[in-house]
N, C-alpha and C positions, 0 to 999 in steps of 0.2 A: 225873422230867424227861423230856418229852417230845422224841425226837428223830426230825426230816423223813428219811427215806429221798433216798438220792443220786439224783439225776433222770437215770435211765434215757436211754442216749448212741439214737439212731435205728440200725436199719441201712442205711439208706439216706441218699442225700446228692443234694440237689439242686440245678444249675444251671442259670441264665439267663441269655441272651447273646440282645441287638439286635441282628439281622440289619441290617447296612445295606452299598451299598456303597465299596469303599476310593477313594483320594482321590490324586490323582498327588503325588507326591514332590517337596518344593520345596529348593532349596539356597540360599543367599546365597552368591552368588560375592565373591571378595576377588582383587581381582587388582591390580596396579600397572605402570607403564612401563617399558620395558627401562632406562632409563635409573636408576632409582629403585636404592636399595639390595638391595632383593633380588634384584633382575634377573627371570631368567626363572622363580624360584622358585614364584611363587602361579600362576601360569600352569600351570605342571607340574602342580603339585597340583593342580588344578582337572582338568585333563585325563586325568591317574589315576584320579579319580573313579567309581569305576562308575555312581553315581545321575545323572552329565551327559548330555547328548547332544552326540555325539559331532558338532567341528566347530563348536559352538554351547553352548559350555562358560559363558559368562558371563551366558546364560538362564538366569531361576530355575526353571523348567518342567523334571524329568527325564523319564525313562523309567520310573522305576521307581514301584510302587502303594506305597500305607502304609495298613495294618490300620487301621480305626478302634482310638482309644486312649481313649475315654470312650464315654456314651451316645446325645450329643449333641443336636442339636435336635428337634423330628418338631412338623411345619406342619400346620395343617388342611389335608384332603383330602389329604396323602400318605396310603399304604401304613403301615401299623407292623405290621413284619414279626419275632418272636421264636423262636428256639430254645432249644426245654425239653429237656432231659436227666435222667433220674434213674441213679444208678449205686449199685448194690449195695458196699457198701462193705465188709460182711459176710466172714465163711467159711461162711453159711450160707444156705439156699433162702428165697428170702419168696414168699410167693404172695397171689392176687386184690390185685394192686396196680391201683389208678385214680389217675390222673394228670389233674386236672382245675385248667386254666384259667380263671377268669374277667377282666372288664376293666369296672371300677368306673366310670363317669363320674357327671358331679353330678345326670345325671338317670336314669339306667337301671343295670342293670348287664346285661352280655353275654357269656354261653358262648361261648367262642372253642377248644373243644378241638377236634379232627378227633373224634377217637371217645370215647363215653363208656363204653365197653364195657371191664371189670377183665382185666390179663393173668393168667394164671394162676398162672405161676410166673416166678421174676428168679433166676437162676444167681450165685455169687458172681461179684465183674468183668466183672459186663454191664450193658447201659443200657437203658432206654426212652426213644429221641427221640423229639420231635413239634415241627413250625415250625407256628405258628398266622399268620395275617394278618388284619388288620381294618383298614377304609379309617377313616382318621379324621374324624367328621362334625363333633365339637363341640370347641370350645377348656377352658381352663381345665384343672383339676388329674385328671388318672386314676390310678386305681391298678390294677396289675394283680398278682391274686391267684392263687397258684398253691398247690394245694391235693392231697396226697399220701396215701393211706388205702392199709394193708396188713397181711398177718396174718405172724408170726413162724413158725417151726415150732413152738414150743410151745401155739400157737393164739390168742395174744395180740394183737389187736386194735392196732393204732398209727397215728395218725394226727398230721400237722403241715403247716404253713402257711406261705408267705413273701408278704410282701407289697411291692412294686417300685412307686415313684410318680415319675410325669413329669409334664413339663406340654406341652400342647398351645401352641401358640403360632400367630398369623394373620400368613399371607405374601402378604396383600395387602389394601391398603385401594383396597376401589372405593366410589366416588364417581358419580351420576347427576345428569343435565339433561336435562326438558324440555324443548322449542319446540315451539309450535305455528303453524304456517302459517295463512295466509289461507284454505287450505281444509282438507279432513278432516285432513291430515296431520301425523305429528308424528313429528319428529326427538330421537332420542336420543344424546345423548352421554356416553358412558361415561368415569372418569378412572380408569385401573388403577395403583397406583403399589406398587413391591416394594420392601416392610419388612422384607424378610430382609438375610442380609450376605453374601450369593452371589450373581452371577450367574443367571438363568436365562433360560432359551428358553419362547418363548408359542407354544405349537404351535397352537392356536386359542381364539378369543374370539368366542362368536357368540351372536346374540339370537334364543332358542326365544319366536317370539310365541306371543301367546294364538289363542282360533277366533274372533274379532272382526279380527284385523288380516296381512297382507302384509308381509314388510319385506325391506329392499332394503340391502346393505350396502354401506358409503360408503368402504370402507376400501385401496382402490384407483385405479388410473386405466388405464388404455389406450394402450399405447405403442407402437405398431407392430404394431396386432390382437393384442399381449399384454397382461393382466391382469398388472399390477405393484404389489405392496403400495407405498403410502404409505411404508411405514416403513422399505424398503431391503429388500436380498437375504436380510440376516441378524436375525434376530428376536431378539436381546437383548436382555435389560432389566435396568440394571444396579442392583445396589442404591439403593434410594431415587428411582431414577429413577420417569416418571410417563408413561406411554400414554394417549392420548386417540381412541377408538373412534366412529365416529359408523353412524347405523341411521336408515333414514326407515321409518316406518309406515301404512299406508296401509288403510284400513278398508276390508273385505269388501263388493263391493257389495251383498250381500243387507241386512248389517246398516247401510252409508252411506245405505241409502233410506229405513230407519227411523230419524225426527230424536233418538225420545228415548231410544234403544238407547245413542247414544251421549255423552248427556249425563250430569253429574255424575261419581262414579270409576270408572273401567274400568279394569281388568287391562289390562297392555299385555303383559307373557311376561316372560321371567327369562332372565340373560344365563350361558351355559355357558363356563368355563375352563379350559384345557387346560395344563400348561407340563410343563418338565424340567427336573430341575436336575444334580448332579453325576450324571455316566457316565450319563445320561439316566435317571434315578430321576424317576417322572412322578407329579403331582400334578393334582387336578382340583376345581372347585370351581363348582357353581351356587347364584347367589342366591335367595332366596326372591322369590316374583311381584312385578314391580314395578308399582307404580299412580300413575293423574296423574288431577289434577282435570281432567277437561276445562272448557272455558270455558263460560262463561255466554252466550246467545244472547236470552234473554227468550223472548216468543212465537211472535216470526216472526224468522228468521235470514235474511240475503244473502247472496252468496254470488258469487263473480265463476268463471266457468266459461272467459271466453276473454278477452285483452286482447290487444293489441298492444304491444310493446315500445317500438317508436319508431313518430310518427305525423309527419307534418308539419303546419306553423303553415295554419290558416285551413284546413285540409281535413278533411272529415267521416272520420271512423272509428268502427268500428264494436266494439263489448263485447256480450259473454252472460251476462246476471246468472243466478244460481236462486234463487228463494225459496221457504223451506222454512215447514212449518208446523208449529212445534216442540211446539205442544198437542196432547196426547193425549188429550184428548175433544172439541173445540172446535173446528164448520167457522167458519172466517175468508171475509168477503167484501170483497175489497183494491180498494181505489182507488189508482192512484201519477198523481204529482204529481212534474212534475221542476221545479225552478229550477234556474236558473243560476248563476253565481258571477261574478268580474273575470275569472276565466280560463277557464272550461269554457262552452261551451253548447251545451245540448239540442234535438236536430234529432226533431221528431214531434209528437204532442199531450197536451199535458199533464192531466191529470185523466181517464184512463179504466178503464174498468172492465175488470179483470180476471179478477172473475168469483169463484165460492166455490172455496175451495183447504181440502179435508178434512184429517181432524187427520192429523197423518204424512205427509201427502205435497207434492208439490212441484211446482214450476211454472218453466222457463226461458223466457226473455225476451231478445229480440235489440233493441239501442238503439243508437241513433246519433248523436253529437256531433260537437263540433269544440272547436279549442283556439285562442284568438285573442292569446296567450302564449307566447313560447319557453323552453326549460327544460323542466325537471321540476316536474309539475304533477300536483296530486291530484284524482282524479276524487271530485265531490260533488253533491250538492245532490239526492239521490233521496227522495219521503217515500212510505211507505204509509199508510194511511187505512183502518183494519177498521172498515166501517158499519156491522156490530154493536153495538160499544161505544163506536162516537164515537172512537175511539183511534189518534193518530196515529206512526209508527215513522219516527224521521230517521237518514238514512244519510248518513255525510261522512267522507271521506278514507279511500272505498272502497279504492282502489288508486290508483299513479301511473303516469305516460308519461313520455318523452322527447321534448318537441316539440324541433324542429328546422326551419329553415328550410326549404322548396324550393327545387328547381334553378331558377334563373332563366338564362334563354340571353341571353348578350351580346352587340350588335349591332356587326358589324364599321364 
C-alpha cells in the first residue's frame, strides 16, 4: 500500500494588505428632549463620546479616522496601492529569497515588483517588505499574483504562490455631443455622470484637441474681470449626479483653408479627467480620441463670414459670403444668380461672373440686400451655376436677421 508523504509546512509566510486611505469615523447620534424620560441621559452620553466633536455632538461626522476593514472598491484610473510582507516564520536561516509580484488583467499581465533581484539571506522573525503601485488602466476582473522562491539551509529548493482577485469597476459614465455651426466650428458637449457611491471633487475636465483644431472652454463666465466656473465655488459631484462640460473648436487656419482636410471624420482630441475622492485619493482618466462626421457640403460649400444681427425694414444691408471649392481635383467656373423671395431682396446684378475658383480654394463676396418684412427673416435665394457641367448649386435659409422697424420722428 502506497502512502503520500505529509506535505512539507513552508518556512516562510506571506502577507498582503491594500494600501488605501482611512475614512472619518461616523456615529449615529440618539438623543432626546429634556422633557422626555431620560432627560439629559443620551445627551451625556453623546458628549462623553470621544469619536464626537466637541459642541457639535449630534453631527454624524467625528474626529476620529477608522482602518479600512475590508478590500473595498478600486475604480479605473485610481492608484491600487499594495503591501507585501514576507516573514520567516522559522528558527532557521533561508536564503536567495525572490519576492516576485505580478498583476493579471484579461489582457496583459504586469511586473509590479520594485526589485527583481534575490535577498540572500532572511534571519528567523524578520521580514521582506515591498509596496508596489500600479495606476489602474482597464476594468473587469484582475488577479494579483504573488509569487515566493527560496532555499532551506539543507539546500532544498521551495517555492509557493497566492493568488488575490478584484474587480475593477468604472467611476464614470461619459457621454458626448456634437454641434456643428454654420461655420467651421464645432461644439462639444460632454455629460460626466459619477456611478460611484461617494462623493467626489472634479479637479479638472479638459479637452486635449487634436493638431487640426483650437478649443475654447465654455465652462465659465466673467464676473467682475473674474473667471468664475459655471458650477459654483465647490466642485462636487454627488453620487449619480450628472456635469455637463461644453468646448468649442475651431479649425487651424492652415488646415480651414484646405476644404477637403476637413471633410468626412476627423479626430477632434480626447477629453482628460482629474477628480479626488476620499482624503483626496485622486483618480484620473482619458478617453480614447473622439471623432465626428463632419457634414456634407457637396462640391461647392457657402459659407457666411459677416451678417448683421438686427437690420432695419426697407434699408439695405450688407453680408460676406465665402465659397469654398470642395473638389480636390476640379477648377469650378461660378456664375451666381440671386433671386429674390416675398421678404429678401437683392441690391446688384444678378448673373455675373465670378471667374474660375481652383480645387481648395476659396473666394469672398460682399452683397447687399434689403428686407421689405418685419421680423425674423431667412436670408435666400443665392444660386451658383459651374459652366463646366451645366450644374446649378441652390442656397436657401442661409442665415437669419432681425428686421425691425426705423425710427420715425413725430411732428409736433
Amino acid at each position: 500500500m502506497e502512502v503520500n508523504p505529509p506535505k512539507q509546512e513552508h518556512l516562510l509566510a506571506l502577507k498582503v494588505m491594500r494600501l488605501t486611505k482611512p475614512t472619518l469615523f461616523t456615529n449615529i447620534p440618539v438623543t432626546c428632549e429634556e422633557k422626555d424620560l431620560p432627560g439629559d441621559l443620551f445627551n451625556q452620553l453623546m458628549r462623553d463620546d470621544p469619536s464626537t466633536v466637541n459642541g457639535a455632538e449630534i453631527l454624524m461626522l467625528g474626529e476620529m479616522l477608522t482602518l479600512p476593514q475590508n478590500f473595498g472598491n478600486i475604480f479605473l484610473g485610481e492608484t491600487f496601492s499594495s503591501y507585501i510582507s514576507v516573514h520567516n516564520d522559522s528558527n532557521q536561516v533561508v536564503k536567495d529569497i525572490l519576492v516576485k509580484a505580478d498583476l493579471q488583467t484579461s489582457s496583459q499581465r504586469l511586473n509590479l515588483s520594485a526589485s527583481n533581484a534575490a535577498v540572500a539571506e532572511l534571519k528567523p522573525d524578520c521580514c521582506i517588505d515591498d509596496v508596489i503601485h500600479h495606476e489602474v488602466k482597464e476594468i473587469g476582473t484582475h488577479i494579483l499574483v504573488c509569487a515566493v522562491s527560496y532555499t532551506t539551509q539543507g539546500g532544498e529548493k521551495m517555492y509557493f504562490r497566492k493568488f488575490f482577485k478584484f474587480q475593477v469597476l468604472k467611476p464614470l459614465d461619459v457621454k458626448t455631443k456634437f454641434y456643428n455651426a454654420e461655420t467651421d466650428e464645432v461644439f462639444l458637449e460632454a455629460q460626466i455622470q459619477n456611478i460611484t457611491t461617494s462623493p467626489m471633487f472634479m479637479e479638472k475636465v479638459s479637452l486635449e484637441p487634436s493638431i487640426m483644431y483650437n478649443v475654447t472652454e465654455l465652462n465659465s463666465v466673467n464676473q467682475a474681470g473674474e473667471c468664475v466656473s459655471t458650477f459654483g465655488s465647490r466642485g462636487y459631484l454627488q453620487p449619480m449626479d450628472t456635469r455637463q462640460y461644453l468646448y468649442c473648436l475651431k479649425p487651424k487656419k492652415e488646415f480651414a483653408e484646405k476644404a477637403g482636410i476637413i471633410k468626412g471624420v476627423t479626430v477632434i482630441g480626447k477629453l482628460d479627467i482629474v477628480w479626488k475622492t476620499n482624503l483626496g485619493e485622486r483618480g484620473r482618466l482619458q478617453t480614447s480620441q473622439l471623432q465626428r462626421m463632419a457634414p456634407g457640403y457637396g462640391d461647392v460649400r457657402l459659407s457666411l463670414e459677416a451678417i448683421p444681427d438686427t437690420v432695419n425694414l426697407e434699408e439695405p444691408f450688407h453680408i460676406t459670403c465665402k465659397i469654398t471649392n470642395c473638389s480636390s481635383e476640379r477648377t469650378m467656373d461660378l456664375v451666381l444668380e440671386m433671386c429674390n423671395t416675398n421678404s429678401i431682396h437683392w441690391c446688384g446684378i444678378s448673373g455675373r461672373q465670378l471667374g474660375k475658383l481652383h480645387p481648395s480654394s476659396s473666394l469672398c463676396l460682399a452683397l447687399t440686400l434689403l428686407s421689405s418684412v418685419q421680423g425674423l427673416q431667412s436670408v435666400s435665394g443665392l444660386r451658383l451655376t459651374d459652366t463646366f457641367l451645366k450644374r446649378t448649386y441652390e442656397y436657401d435659409d442661409i442665415a437669419q436677421v432681425c428686421v425691425v422697424s426705423s425710427a420715425v420722428e413725430v411732428e409736433a
